[in-house]
N, C-alpha and C positions, 0 to 999 in steps of 0.2 A: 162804115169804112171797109173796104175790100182788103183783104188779109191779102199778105204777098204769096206765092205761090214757090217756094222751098225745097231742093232736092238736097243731096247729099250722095255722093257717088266713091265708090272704095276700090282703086284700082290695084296697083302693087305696091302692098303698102300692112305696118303693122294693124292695121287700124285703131293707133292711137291716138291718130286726131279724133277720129269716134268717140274715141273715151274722155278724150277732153272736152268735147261739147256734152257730154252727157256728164260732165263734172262740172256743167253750169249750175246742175243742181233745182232747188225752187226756183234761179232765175228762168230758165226755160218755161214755167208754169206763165211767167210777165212777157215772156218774146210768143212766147204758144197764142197768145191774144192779139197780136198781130202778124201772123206767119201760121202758115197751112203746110205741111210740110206731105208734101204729093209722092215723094219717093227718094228711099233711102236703104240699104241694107237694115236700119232698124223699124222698117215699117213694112208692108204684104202687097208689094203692090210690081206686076210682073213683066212690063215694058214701060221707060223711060216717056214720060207724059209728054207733051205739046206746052206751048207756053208758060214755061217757067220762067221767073221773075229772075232768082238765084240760085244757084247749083256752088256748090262746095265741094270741091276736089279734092280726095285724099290717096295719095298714088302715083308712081310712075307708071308709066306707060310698057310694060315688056311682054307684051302677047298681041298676037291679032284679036285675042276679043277685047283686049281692054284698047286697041284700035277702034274698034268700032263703036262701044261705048262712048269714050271718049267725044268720038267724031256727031255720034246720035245727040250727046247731052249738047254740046257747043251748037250745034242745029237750031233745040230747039231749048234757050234759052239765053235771057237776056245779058243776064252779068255771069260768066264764068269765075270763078275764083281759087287757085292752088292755093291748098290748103298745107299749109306742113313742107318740110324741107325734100320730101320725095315728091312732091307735086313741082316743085319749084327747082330744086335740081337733080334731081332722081336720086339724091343721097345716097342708102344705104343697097337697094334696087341693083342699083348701078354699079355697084361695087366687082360686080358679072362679067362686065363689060371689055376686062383684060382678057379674059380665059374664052379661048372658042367654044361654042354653043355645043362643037360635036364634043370635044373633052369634057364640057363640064355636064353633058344630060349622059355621056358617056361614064363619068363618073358616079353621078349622083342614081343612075338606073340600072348600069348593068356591074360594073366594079363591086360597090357595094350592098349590091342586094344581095339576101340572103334566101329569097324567094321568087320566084318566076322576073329572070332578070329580064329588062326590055326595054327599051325608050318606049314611052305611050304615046298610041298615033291617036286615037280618037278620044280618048278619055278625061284630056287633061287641054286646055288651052295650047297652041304651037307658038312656042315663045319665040320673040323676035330676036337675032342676030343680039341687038343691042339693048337697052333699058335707054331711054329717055325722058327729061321732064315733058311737062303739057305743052310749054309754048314753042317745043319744035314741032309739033304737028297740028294745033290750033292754036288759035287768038285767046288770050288770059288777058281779063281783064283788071285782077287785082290780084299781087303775091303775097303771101302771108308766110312768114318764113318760122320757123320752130318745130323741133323735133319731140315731141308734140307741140303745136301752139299751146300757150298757156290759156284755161278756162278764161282767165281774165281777158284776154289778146281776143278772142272767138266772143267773147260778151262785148267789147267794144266794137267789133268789128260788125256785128248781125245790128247791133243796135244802130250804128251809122247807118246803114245797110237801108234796115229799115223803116228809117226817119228818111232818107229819102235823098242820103249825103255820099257822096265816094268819101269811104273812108282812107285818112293819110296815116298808112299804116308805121310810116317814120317816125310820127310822132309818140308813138306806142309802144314799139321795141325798133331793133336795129338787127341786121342779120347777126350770128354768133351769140347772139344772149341766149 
């Protein structure tokens, strides 16, 4: 049987959906037997592969590289999935969104530095105007709402997955739990 082909992508974001799927624990050892997991921040692998089955979104969206990311994984894969309540409405990310880009990189670089004060032009990602979730700027094909998802929520969900079901994630949590 063909393993399904598995990404994992970490935009702006704690990365604690990360930690909840890695607090599946031995069950990952049971989903590792059917899923190949092609690229992820916890694997070595240095451009976003060509046919993936599913990709798991953990992140808003608030820079042009995580634009482009974004836009590369939805390309070239089958089921998109926001992962965690920053994937799905830019949550805590977002929170940015009142405050102008020039006050707040104005603050956070040249106000409070205590060393070579300066907004970074090349060094650091050029963050966008705004933080938004995935599905204003691609197509999401299942929301998975939690601040982290819980281990359990991300075990039912990869196991729907793949068995070969769209998982009904209503029946599993409800947004706010």
């Amino acid at each position: 049987m063909k393993k399904a082909r598995i990404a994992t992508l970490w935009l702006d974001g704690c990365s604690g959906c990360h930690m909840s799927l890695l607090d599946l624990d031995e069950r990952l050892l049971e989903l590792a037997d059917r899923m190949e997991l092609v690229y992820s921040p916890l694997v070595d692998a240095a451009e976003f592969p060509e046919d993936v089955d599913v990709t798991l979104v953990e992140g808003a969206i608030a820079s042009d590289e995580d634009e482009k990311k974004i836009t590369l994984a939805r390309a070239r894969t089958r089921l998109l999935i926001a992962l965690g309540d920053c994937a799905v409405t830019g949550n805590v990310p977002a929170m940015r969104n009142n405050i102008p880009l020039g006050v707040l990189l104005g603050r956070s670089y040249i106000d409070l530095a205590t060393a070579n004060p300066g907004v970074p032009e090349s060094e650091v990602p050029r963050l966008n105007p705004h933080v938004i979730p995935l599905h204003e700027l691609v197509p999401v094909d299942i929301f998975v709402p939690g601040c982290p998802p819980s281990p359990a929520l991300i075990d039912s969900l990869l196991s729907e997955v793949l068995a070969g079901r769209t998982p009904d994630i209503a029946t599993v949590c409800h947004f706010g739990n």
